[in-house]
C-alpha positions as CSV (number, residue, x, y, z in Angstrom):
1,X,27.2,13.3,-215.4
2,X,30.1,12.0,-213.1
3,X,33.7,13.7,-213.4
4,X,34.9,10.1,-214.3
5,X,32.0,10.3,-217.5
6,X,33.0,14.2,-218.3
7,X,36.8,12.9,-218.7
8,X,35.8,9.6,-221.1
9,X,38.7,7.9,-219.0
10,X,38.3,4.5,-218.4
11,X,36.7,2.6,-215.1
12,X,39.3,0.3,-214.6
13,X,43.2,0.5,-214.3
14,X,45.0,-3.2,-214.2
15,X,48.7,-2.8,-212.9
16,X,51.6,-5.4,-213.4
17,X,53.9,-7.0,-215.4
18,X,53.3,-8.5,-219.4
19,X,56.2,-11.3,-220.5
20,X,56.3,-13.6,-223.1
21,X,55.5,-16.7,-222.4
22,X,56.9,-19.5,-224.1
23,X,54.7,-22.7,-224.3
24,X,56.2,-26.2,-225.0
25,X,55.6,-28.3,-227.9
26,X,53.6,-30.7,-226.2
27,X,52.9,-32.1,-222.9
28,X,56.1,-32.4,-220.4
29,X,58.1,-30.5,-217.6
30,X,59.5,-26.7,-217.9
31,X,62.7,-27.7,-220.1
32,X,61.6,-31.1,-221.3
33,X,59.9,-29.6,-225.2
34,X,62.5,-29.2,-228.0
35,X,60.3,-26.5,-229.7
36,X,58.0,-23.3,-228.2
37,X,56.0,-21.2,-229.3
38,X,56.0,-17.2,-227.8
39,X,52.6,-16.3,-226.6
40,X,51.5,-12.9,-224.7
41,X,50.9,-13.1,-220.7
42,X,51.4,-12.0,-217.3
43,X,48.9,-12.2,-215.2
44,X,48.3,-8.7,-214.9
45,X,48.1,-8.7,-218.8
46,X,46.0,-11.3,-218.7
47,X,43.5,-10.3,-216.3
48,X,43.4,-6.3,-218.6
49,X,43.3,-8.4,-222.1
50,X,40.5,-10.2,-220.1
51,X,38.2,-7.9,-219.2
52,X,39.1,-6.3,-222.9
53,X,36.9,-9.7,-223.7
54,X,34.5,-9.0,-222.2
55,X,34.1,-5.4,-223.2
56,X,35.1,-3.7,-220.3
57,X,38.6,-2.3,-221.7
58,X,40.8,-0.8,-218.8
59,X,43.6,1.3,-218.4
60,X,46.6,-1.0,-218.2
61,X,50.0,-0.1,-216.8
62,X,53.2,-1.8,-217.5
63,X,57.0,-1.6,-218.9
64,X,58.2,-3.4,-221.3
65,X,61.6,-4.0,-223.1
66,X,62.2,-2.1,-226.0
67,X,63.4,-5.3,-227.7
68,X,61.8,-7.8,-230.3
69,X,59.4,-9.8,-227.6
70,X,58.7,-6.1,-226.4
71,X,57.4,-5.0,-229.8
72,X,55.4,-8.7,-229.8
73,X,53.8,-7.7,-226.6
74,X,52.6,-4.2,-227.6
75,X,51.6,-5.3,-230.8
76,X,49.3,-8.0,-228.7
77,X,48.1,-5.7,-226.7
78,X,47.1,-3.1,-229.0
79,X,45.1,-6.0,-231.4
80,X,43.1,-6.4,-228.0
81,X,42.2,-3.2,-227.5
82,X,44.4,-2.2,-224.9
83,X,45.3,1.7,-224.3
84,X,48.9,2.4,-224.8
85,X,49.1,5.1,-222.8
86,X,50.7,3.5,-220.0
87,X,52.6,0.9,-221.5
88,X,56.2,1.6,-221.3
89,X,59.1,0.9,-223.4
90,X,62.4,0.6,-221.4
91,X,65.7,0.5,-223.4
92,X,68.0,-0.2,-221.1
93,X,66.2,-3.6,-219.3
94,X,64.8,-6.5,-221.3
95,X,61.7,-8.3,-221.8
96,X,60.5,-10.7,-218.8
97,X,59.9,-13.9,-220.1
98,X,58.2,-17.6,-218.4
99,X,58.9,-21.1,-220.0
100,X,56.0,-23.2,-219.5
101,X,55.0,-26.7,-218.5
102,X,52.4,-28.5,-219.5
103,X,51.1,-31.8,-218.3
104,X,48.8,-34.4,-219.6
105,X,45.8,-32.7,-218.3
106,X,46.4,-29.4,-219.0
107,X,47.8,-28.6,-216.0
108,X,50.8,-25.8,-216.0
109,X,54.0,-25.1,-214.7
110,X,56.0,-22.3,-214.7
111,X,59.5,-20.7,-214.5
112,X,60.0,-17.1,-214.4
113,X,62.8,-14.6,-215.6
114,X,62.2,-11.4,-214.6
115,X,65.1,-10.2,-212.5
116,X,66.6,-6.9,-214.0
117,X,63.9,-7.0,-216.8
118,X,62.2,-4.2,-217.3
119,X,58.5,-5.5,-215.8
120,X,60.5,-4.8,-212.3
121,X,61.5,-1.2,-213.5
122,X,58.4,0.5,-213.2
123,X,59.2,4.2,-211.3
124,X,56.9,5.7,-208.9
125,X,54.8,8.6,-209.5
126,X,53.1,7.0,-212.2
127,X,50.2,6.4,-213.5
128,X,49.9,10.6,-212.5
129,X,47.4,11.5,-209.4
130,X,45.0,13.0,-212.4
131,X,44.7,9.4,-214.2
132,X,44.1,7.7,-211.2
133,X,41.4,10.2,-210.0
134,X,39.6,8.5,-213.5
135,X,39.1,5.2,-212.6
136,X,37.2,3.5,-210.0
137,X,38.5,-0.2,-209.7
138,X,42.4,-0.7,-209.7
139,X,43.8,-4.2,-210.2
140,X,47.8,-5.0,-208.8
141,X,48.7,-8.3,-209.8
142,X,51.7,-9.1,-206.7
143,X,54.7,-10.8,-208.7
144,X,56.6,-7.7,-208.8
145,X,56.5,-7.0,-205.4
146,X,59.3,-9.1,-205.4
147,X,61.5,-6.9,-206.9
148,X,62.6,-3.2,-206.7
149,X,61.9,-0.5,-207.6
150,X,58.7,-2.2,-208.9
151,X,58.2,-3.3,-205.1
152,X,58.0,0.4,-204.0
153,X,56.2,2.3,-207.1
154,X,53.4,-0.6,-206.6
155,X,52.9,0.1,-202.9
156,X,53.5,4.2,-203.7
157,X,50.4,3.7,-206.4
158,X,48.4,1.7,-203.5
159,X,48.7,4.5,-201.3
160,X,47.6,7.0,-204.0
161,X,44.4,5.4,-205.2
162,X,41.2,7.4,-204.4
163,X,39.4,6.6,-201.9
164,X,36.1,5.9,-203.4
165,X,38.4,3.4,-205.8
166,X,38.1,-0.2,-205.1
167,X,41.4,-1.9,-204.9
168,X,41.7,-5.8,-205.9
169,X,44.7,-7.4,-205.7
170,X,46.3,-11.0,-206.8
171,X,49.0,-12.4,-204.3
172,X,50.2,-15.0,-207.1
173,X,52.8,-16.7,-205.0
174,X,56.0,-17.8,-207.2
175,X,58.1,-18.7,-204.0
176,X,60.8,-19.0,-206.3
177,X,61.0,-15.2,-206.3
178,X,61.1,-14.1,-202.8
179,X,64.7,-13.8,-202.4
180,X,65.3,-10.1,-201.1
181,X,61.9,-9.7,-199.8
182,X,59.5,-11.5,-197.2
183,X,56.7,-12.9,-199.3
184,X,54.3,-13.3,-196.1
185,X,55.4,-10.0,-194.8
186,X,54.4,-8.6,-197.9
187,X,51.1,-10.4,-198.2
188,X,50.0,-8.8,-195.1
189,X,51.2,-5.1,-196.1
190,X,49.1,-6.2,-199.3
191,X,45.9,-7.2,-197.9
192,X,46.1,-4.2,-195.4
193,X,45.8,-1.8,-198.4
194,X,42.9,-4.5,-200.2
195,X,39.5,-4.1,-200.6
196,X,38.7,-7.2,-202.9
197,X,41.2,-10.3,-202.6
198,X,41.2,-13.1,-205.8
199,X,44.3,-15.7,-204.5
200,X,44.3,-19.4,-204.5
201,X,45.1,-21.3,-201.4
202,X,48.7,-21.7,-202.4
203,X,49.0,-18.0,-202.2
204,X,47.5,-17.8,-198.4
205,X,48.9,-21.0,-197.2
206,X,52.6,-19.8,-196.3
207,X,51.1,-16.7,-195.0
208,X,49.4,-19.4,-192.2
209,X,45.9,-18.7,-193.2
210,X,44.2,-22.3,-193.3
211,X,41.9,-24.3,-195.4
212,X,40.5,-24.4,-199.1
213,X,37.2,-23.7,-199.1
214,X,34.5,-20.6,-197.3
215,X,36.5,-20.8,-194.1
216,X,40.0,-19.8,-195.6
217,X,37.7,-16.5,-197.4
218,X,36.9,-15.9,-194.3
219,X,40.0,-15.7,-192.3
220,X,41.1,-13.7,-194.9
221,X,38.5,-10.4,-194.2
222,X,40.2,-10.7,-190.6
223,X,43.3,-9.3,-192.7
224,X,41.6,-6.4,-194.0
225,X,39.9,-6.4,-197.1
226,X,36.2,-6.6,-197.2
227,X,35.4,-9.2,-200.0
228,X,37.7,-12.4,-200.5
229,X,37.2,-14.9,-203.8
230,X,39.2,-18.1,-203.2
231,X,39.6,-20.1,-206.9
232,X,39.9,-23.8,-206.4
233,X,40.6,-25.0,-210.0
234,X,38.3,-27.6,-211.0
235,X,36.3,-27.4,-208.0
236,X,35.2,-24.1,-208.7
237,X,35.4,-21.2,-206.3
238,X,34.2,-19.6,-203.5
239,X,33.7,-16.1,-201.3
240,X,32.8,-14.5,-198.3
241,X,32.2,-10.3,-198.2
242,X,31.4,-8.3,-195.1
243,X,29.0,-5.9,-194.5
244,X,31.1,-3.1,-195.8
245,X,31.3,-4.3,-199.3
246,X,28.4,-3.0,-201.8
247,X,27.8,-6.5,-202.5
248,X,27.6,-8.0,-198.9
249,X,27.6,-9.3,-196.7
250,X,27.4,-12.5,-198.2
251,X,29.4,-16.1,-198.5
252,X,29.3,-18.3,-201.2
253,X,30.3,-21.5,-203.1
254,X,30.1,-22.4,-207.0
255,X,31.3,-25.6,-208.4
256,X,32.9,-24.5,-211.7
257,X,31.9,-25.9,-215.1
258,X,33.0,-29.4,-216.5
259,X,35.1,-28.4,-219.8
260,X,37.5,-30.2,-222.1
261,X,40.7,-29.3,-220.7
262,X,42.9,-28.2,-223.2
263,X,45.4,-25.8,-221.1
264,X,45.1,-24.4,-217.9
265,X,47.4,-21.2,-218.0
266,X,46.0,-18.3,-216.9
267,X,42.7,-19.8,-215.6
268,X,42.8,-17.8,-212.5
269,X,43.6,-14.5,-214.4
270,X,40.5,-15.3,-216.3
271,X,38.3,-15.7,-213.0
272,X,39.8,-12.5,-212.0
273,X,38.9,-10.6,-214.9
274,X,35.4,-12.0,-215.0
275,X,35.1,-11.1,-211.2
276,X,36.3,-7.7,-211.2
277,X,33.5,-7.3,-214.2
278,X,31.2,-8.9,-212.3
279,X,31.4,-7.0,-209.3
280,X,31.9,-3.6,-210.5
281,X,29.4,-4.2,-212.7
282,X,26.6,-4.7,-210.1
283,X,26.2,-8.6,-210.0
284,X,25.8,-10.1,-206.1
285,X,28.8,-12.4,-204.8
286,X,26.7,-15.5,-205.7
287,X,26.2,-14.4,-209.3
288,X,30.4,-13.5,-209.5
289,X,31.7,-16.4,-208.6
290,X,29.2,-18.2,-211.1
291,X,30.0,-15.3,-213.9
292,X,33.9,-15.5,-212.9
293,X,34.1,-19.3,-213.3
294,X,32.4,-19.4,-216.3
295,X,35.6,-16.6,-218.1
296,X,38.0,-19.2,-216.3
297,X,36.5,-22.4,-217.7
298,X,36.2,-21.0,-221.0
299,X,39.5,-19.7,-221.2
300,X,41.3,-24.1,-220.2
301,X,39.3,-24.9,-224.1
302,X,42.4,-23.4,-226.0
303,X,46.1,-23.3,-226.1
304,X,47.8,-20.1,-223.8
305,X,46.7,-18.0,-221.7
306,X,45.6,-14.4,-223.0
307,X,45.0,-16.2,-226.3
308,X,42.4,-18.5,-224.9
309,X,40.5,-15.4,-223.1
310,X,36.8,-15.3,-224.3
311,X,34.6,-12.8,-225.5
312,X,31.2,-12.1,-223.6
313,X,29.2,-14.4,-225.6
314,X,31.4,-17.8,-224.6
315,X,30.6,-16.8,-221.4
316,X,26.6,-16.0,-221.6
317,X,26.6,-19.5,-223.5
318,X,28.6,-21.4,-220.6
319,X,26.6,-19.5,-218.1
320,X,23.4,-21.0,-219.8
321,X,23.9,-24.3,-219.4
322,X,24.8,-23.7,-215.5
């Protein structure tokens, strides 16, 4: 029996903010509904809530404000499943919040409040050495690297992690944000500490990487990391791993699933939580990106973004008809 089994601590620890997001009435730009409705997200919150789906419950680290969306949050959170060991209450920072745009097809928008909210609070040191010798895959979503202190207890966490841990990280670019720090500085610090990279090509393009499809995954392992999943929306997804990953070496391509679009939000945290379980979980590159499409498809079919997360058997069916 492993020292991770002995200690009945979970596999995976997800890191990052949770916010309420606050989705329109119907289709139009951020601003243009007269009436939202508060649903739970964050990608990071997402992507733990996520793999909660699919019954791999992690750790999941965050802050919130101790406030009335803060108690909506936890409450969310704990319906799914989620430990509450490291989720925070801050009482002197409030809850981040996004208000959300939606578009005839589906498609999102987004604009984000989080400076001085307590998502950017988080203090270094924790989760402690002890929990983080318990899991073996650690998740940072990258929004609050745009702000300190979160900014340095993320990259102090980084540098803690075991070294038999794999680390995935999610650059989600919100270029709106970078105001004190560089964002492609920091992408580069980031995929120096990576060892499995989920990012669209708007997050790689103003770093100068190039491309949409295999050739932009593989520029990206010249950065560092040995596996890189590029999600293309519609068009699928695709990967490239070098021989140092447990699944590699190996390069890929999967064309996504054709679905009613109902909502788009938090697609790509759904393809990251299906990959991470994917990967961890033993299944090649070519059978990820297929198993990680199939949680992001699934989750456009329904309104939000952590509400429309599916369970294991959504995916199996979707993954039947591939």
């Amino acid at each position: 029996m492993s020292t991770r089994e002995r200690r009945g601590a979970p596999a995976r620890l997800v890191v990052g903010e949770c916010i309420v997001d606050l989705h329109p009435s119907g289709a139009g730009g951020v601003g243009d509904a007269t009436a939202y409705t508060r649903r739970a997200g964050g990608a990071p919150a997402n992507v733990a809530v996520g793999l909660a789906r699919l019954g791999a419950t992690p750790l999941f680290r965050t802050r919130l404000g101790d406030d009335g969306f803060g108690a909506f949050l936890a409450d969310a959170l704990a319906t799914e499943g989620v430990p509450d060991e490291l989720v925070e209450r801050d009482p002197d920072a409030p809850t981040g919040l996004a208000v959300v745009g939606r578009d005839d097809a589906g498609d999102r928008s987004f604009s984000l409040y989080l400076e001085g909210t307590a998502s950017t609070r988080f203090e270094s040191g924790v989760p402690a050495n002890s929990t983080l010798a318990g899991v073996d895959w650690v998740h940072v979503g990258g929004v609050l690297l745009a702000f300190e202190p979160a900014r340095s207890a993320l990259f102090d966490l980084l540098d803690r992690v075991p070294r038999d841990a794999t680390v995935s990280v999610d650059p989600n670019a919100r270029p709106g944000l970078w105001t004190e720090f560089d964002y492609v500085d920091t992408l580069d610090r980031l995929l120096g500490v990576a060892d499995v990279v989920v990012a669209s090509p708007e997050d790689l393009h103003p770093a100068g990487f190039a491309g949409e499809g295999p050739e932009l995954a593989a520029d990206v392992l010249d950065a560092g990391p040995h596996t890189a999943l590029v999600t293309r929306g519609a068009e699928g997804a695709c990967g490239c791993a070098t021989d140092a990953a447990p699944w590699g070496p190996a390069d890929g391509e999967h064309a996504g699933f054709a679905v009613d679009v109902v909502d788009t939000t938090g697609a790509g945290d759904a393809f990251t939580a299906g990959a991470i379980e994917a990967l961890s979980g033993g299944r090649s590159l070519a059978e990820t990106l297929a198993f990680a499409n199939a949680v992001g498809a699934a989750s456009t079919t329904a309104e939000g973004a952590m509400a429309a997360l599916p369970d294991r058997d959504a995916v199996d069916a979707m993954l039947a008809g591939d």
